[in-house]
N, C-alpha and C positions, 0 to 999 in steps of 0.2 A: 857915187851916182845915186838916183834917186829910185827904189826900189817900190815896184807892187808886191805885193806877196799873194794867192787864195790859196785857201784852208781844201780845199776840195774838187778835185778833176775826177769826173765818172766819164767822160766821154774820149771815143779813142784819138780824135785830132780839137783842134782849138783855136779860134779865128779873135785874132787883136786886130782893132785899125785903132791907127797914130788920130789922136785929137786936133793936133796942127797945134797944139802951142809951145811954146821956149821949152817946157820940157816933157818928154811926154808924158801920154797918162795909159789905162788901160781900159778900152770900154765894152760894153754888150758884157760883159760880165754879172749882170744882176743876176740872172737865171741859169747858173753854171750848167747845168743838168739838161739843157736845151742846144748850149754852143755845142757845135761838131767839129768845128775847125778855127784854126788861127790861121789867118793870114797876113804873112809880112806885108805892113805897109809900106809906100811910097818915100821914098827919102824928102820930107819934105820940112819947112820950117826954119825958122833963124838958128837954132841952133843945132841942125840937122844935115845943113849943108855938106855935101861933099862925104856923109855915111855911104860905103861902099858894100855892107853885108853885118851877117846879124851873124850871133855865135850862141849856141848851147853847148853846156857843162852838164854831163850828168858823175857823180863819182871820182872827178879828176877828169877824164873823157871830154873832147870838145868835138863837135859838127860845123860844118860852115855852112848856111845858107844865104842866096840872092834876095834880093829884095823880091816883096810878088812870091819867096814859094811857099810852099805848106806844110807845117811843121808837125809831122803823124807822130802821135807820144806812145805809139805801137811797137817805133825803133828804140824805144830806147827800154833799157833791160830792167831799171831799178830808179828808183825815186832816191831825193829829189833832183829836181831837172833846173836850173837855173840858163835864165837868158838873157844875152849881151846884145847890145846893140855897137857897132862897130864905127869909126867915123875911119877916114880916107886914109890914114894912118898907120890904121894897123893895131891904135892901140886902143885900149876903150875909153872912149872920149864921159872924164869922168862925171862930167858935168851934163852932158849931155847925154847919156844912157839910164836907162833902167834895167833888173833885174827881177824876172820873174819865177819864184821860186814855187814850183810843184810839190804835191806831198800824195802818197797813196791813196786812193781812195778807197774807204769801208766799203763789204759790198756781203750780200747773206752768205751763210754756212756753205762752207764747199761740195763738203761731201757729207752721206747720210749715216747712219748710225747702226753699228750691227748687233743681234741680239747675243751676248756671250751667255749666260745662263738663265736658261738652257740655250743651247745654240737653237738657230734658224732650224728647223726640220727633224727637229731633236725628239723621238718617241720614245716609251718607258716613263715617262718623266711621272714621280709620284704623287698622286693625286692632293696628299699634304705639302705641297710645292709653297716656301716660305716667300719667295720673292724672285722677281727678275732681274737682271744687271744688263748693260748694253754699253758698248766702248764710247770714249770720249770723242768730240768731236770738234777740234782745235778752238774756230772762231763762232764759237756756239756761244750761246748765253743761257740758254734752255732747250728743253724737249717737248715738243707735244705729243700726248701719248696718250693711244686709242687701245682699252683691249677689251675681248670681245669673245667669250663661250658656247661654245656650238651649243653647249646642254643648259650648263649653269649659267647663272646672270649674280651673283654676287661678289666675284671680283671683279666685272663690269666697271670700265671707266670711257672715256668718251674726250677727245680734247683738252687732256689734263695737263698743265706747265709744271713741271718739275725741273728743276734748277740742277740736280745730281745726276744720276746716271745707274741707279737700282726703284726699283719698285715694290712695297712690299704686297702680300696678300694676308689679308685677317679670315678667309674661307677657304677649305679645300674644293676644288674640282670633282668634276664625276670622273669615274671610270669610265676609259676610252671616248674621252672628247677632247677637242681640238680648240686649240686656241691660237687666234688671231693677234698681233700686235705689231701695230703702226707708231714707229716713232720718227718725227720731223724735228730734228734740229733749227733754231732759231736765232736772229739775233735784233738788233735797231733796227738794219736793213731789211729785216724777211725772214722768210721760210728758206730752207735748202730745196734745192729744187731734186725732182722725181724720187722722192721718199715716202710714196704713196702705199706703196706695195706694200701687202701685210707682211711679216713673218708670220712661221705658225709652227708649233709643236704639239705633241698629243701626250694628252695622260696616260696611263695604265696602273692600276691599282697590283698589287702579290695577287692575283687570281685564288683564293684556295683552292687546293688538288689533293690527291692521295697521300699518302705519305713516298716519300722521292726514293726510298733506299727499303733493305731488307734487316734484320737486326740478326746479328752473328752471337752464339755463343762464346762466352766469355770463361766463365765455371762451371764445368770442364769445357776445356774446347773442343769443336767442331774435332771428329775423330782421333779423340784423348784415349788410349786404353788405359790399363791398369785403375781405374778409377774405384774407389774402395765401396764395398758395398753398404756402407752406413751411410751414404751421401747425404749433407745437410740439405742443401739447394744447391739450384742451379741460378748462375746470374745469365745476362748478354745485354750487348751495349744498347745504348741508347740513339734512338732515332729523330732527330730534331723535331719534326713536322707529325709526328706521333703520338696521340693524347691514351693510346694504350696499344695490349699487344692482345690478340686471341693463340695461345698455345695449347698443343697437344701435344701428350705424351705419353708414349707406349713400351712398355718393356718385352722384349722376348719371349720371357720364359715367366715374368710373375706379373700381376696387375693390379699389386696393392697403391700401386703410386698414380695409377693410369690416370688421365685427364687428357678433354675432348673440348676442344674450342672453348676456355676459358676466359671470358675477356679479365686481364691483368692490368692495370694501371701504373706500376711501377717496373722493373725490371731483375726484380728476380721472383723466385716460387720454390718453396721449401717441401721435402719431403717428410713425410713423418712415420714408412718405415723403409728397411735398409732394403736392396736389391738382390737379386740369386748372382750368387758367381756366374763371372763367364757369362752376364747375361749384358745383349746390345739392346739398350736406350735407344728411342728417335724420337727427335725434339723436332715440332712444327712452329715457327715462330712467326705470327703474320702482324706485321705494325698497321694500326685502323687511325684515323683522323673521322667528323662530321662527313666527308667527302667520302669514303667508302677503304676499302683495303688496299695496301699496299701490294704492285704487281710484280713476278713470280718468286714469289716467298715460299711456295708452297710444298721445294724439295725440303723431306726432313735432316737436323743434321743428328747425329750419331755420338754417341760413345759406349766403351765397352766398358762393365765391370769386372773386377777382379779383387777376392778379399783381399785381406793383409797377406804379408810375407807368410807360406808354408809354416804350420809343423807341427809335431808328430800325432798322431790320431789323440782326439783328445776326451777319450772314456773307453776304457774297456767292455768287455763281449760278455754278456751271461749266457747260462746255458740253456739251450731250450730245451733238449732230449738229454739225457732224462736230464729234469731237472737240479738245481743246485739244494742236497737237502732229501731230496729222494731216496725209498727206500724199496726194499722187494726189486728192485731193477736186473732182467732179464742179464744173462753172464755173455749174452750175444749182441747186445744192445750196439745200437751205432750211436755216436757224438755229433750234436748239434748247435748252433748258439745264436745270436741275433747279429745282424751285421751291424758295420760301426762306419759312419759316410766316410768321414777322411783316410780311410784302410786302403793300401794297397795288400795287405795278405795278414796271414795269422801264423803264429809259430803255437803248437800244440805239446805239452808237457804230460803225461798222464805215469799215475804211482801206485804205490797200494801204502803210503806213508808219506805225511806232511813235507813236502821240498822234492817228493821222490821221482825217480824216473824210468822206472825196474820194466814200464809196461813201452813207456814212447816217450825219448829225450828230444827235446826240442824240435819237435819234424815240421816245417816248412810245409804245408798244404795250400801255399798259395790266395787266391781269393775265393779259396771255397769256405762255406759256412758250415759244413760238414764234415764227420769221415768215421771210416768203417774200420774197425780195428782190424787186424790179422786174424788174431785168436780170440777164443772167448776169456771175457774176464773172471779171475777167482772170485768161485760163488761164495757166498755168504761173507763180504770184506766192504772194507771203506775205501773207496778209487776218490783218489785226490788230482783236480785236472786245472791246470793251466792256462788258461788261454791270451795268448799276445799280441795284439795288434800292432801293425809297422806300417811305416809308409817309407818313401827315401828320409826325408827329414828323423826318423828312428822313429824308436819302439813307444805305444802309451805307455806311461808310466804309474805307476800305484795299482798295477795290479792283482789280485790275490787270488788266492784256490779258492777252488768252488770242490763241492765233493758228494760223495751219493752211496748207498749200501746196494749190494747184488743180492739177492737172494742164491736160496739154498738149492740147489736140482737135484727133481726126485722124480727118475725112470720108473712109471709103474712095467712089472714087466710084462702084462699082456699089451703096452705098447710098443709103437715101432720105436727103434734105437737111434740116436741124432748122432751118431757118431759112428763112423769108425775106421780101418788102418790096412789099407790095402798093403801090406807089407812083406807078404808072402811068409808066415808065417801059420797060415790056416784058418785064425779065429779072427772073423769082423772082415774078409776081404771084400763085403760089398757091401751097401748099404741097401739094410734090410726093412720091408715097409710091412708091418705086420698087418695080413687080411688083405691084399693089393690081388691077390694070386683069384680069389674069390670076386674080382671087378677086372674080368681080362680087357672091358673095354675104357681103356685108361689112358692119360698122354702123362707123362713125369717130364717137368723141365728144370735144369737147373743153373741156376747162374753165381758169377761172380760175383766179387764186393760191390764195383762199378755196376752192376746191372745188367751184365753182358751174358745170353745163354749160350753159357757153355757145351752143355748136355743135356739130349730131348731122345727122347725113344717111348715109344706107343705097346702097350699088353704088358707091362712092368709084370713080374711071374716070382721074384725072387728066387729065380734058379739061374735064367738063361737073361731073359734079359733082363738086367740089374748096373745099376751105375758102379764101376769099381775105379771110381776116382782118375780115369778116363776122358777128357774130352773127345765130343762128335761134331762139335761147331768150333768157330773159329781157329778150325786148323790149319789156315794159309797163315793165319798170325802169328804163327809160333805156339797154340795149345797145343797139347797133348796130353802127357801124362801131367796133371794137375798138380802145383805144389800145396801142401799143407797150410790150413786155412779153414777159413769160416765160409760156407756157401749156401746159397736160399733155393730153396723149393717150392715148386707149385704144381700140385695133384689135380687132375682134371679129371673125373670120374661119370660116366654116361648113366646113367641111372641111379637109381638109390644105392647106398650103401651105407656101411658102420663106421667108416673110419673118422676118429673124431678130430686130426687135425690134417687140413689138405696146402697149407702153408708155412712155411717156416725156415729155421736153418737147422744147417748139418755141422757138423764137423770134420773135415780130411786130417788123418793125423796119417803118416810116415815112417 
């Protein structure tokens, strides 16, 4: 049969009327975009006689219409639509029909266009912001695209056709401004329709601020003990946002390292002398930026010193009393020496010959720096003396005698006697103060090695009352009858007198 074809149907029904000749034709078709409707013509014409109904084809799919109805291309689901004209038969009278083939028609962009980066509503967005992107939009051909800066105006564009689907920008944004952007998808047909509405995202720039965190010691750490007291430096980490550190630092017990709000720029700080044992470090460590100090940094942290491994005392003890080398030394004399820091005690040797120990072998006196022998030393000799420091770790070592001369003793006899032996034998049973009897107002006191008065009695007479190696004090502690030994005196005398020595020691012998 003899076929029309149009390129183009926009509207939703579509009106043919029959020309009336041999075969038909199709008319009112000049201004496609105007017709609304087709309506079946009239069966009319020589070679039209006796057409009983018209047929559309869409996809395989047939409809039947009467002559007279109207054919809505609303019904039908999918292009193209093809139309028969039918004659009395039934079958398509070939000669005698036409066919009119439908095709979709173009029409603008469906849908509108979203922003993916940064998305619609998107804040943070960094003020160096390279460009935008926005998704595809099937039967588009291009985008118009508006954008628009609350502050800035140099990424500013205004109804720009872009053919792709990113944007770029050659200027950054301000800080915390808001940006507008309109994109309308386009095509032959038109604009998409209601793609007016802005999107919009906001800038924000890294605000600078303090530094975000606290810097933790590193060498030594935070509550390290044992830490040796030559410590080179101290390190601690690093704080990103930090362009230095202000540190203080205090020692316990010594303040040659001390330092007070220092500002440092790197992360460590060396000391340059060593720390006392046993002594606790506090380190303040505050990270500072332009923007001010990092907040609460300001508990210090800690560590404890402690030298190296123990051991043993490491110099030996001179002597102070008498000294090492001394000569004319008192036969009553007491031993003294200098103390030695790392000592827990002294072991005492004393001779009257080089190695010897005839007077005191090895006697343990503890952590005193002193001591008072028992008896007197042989006058007029060379006392060779010992002395040992120890600790647990043991004994110093290389240590050597020290040694000293006594002089010679010489009783004038119109002096009082320093000696003598309550022994019951008659001669010496008390200790006799010559000229004491002639100052009846007197106090005589006398004491131990330790310091301790023994014995005190007032009108000393050298008859009656007289010390005969007796204690009168400390006799809940076990004094009494005194044993044999060296003891000190001190004469107290109310007035003038002669006597020329009111101080001193004795001798108890047995």
């Amino acid at each position: 049969g003899e076929t029309a074809r149009m390129n183009m149907i926009t509207s939703d029904t579509w009106t043919i009327t029959d020309g009336g000749t041999a075969s038909p034709t199709v008319n009112d078709l000049a201004d496609q975009n105007q017709v609304n409707s087709y309506t079946l013509p009239a069966i009319t014409g020589t070679q039209l006689t006796g057409a009983e109904a018209y047929y559309t084809e869409t996809n395989g799919g047939g409809t039947s219409y009467d002559a007279g109805d109207i054919i809505n291309f609303a019904d039908f689901p999918s292009y193209p639509i093809t139309l028969y004209i039918y004659d009395g038969s039934g079958t398509c009278a070939s000669e005698e029909s036409f066919a009119l083939t439908l095709t979709s028609a173009p029409t603008v962009p469906s849908s509108c266009a979203d922003l993916v980066t940064p998305a619609n509503g998107a804040i943070g967005v960094a003020i160096n912001l390279s460009s935008i992107a926005w998704d595809a939009v099937a039967d588009a051909t291009g985008y118009r695209v508006t954008i628009s800066g609350s502050s800035s105006t140099a990424n500013n564009i205004t109804d720009q056709n872009i053919t792709g689907t990113t944007h770029p920008f050659a200027n950054s944004f301000d800080n915390d401004e808001t940006v507008t952007v309109t994109i309308i998808p386009f095509n032959a047909q038109g604009d998409a329709v209601g793609c007016a509405t802005p999107q919009i995202f906001t800038i924000e720039s890294s605000v600078p601020t303090v530094p975000s965190s606290c810097a933790d010691l590193v060498t030594p750490a935070n509550g390290a003990t044992g830490v040796a007291v030559n410590l080179a430096s101290i390190t601690w980490d690093a704080v990103a946002d930090a362009t230095g550190y202000r540190v203080t630092i205090s020692g316990s017990t010594s303040t040659a390292n001390n330092i007070t709000d220092q500002n440092i720029t790197g992360t460590t700080h060396p000391f340059a002398n060593s720390f006392d044992n046993d002594e606790t470090v506090m380190v303040t460590i505050i990270p500072f930026n332009a923007q001010g100090d990092a907040v609460g940094c300001a508990t210090p942290q800690t560590f404890t010193i402690e030298s190296s491994v123990p051991t043993v005392p490491s110099s030996c003890a001179d002597l102070v009393t008498p000294a090492n080398g001394a000569t004319n030394v008192e036969v009553n004399t007491n031993l003294s020496w200098d103390a030695v820091v790392d000592a827990d005690g002294y072991r005492l040797r004393v001779g009257t010959s080089p190695g010897g120990s005839d007077i005191l072998a090895d006697e343990d006196v503890g952590i005193l720096t002193s001591y008072m022998l028992m008896d007197e030393l042989p006058e007029n000799s060379t006392i060779y003396v010992l002395i040992t420091p120890y600790n647990a770790q043991g004994d110093a070592v290389n240590c050597t005698e020290q040694s000293f001369t006594t002089t010679e003793v010489i009783i004038p006899e119109d002096e009082s006697l320093y000696g003598f032996s309550p022994d019951g034998d008659g001669i010496n049973e008390y200790w006799e103060i010559v000229g004491i009897e002639n100052h009846p107002e007197n106090t005589v006191t006398i004491f131990n090695r330790w310091g301790d008065a023994v014995f005190q009695i007032q009108n000393y007479d050298n008859n009656v009352n007289v010390f005969r190696g007796e204690a009168n004090r400390l006799t809940k502690l076990g004094a009494g009858s005194l044993p044999s030994g060296t003891y000190f005196f001190d004469i107290q005398i109310n007035g003038e007198h002669n006597l020329t020595k009111l101080r001193g020691y004795l001798v108890l012998k047995r």
